[in-house]
N, C-alpha and C positions, 0 to 999 in steps of 0.2 A: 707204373707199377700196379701192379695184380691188386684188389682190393681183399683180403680175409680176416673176414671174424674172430678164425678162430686163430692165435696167436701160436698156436701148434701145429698149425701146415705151413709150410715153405712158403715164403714168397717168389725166391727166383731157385733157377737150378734146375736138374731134368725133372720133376716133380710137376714142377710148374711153369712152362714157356713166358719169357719175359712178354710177350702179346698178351697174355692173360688176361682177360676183363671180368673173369666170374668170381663172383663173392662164393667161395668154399667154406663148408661146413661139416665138423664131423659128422655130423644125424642128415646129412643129405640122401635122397633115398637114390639106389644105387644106378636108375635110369638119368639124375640128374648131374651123375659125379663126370662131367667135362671141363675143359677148358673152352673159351672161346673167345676171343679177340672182339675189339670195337666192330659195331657196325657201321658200314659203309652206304650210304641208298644211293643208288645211279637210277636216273631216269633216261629210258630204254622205250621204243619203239618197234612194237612185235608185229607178226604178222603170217601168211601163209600164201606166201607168193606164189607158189607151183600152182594152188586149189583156186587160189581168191584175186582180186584184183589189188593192187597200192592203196585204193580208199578205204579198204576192211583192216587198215595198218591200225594198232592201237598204241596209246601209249601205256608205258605200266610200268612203279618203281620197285625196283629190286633192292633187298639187303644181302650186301654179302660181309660173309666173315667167315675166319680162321676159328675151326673146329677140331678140339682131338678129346677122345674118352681119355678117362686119366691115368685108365690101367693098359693104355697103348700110347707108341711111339709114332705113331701115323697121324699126318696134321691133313684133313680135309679142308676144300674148299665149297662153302656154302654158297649160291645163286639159288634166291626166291622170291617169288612176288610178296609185295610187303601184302598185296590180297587178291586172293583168289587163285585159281592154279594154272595162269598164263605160262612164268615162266620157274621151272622147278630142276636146278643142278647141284651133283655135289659130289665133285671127283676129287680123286685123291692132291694132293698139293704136285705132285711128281706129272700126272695128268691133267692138271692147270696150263703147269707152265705147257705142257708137250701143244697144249691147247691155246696157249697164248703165241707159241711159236707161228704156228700152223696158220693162226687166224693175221699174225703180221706178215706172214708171206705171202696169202690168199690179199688182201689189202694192197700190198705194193704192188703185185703184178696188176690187179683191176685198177691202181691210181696213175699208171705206166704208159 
């Protein structure tokens, strides 16, 4: 459950997505008013195969999570380097999955 302070916002319900992990406040200033879900850190190995050789490969861990302003219905999905700006995404949740599609069919065929 969503953690708030203030005992005068919703905890669940469309207000607040049961992923919720932001502590909401009413005087929060209005760049800060989202929702966003636990963070995840995957450790990820980058690189630029087309430009570079496999040894310029780095490693580098990302956070992701479940992001939505709170005065919209659109749930974003966050990919970023926990440092520095290796690796930087953040498409819509609809565009995740179309993306997670895409990258498990790209996978089976090269595992084939």
């Amino acid at each position: 459950m969503a953690a708030h302070p203030d005992p005068g916002l919703p905890t669940t319900g469309p207000s607040c997505p049961a992923w919720c992990r932001h502590a909401h406040a009413a005087d929060d200033h209005p760049d800060d008013r989202h929702h966003h879900s636990r963070v995840h850190v995957v450790a990820l190995v980058t690189g630029r195969p087309t430009l570079e050789t496999d040894d310029h490969a780095e490693p580098v861990s990302v956070a992701v999570r479940l992001v939505r302003r709170v005065d919209s219905a659109l749930t974003w999905v966050e990919v970023v380097s926990e440092e520095g700006p290796q690796v930087r995404l953040v498409v819509t949740a609809e565009s995740a999955q179309h993306l997670l599609t895409t990258v498990g069919v790209l996978l089976a065929h090269s595992l084939s």
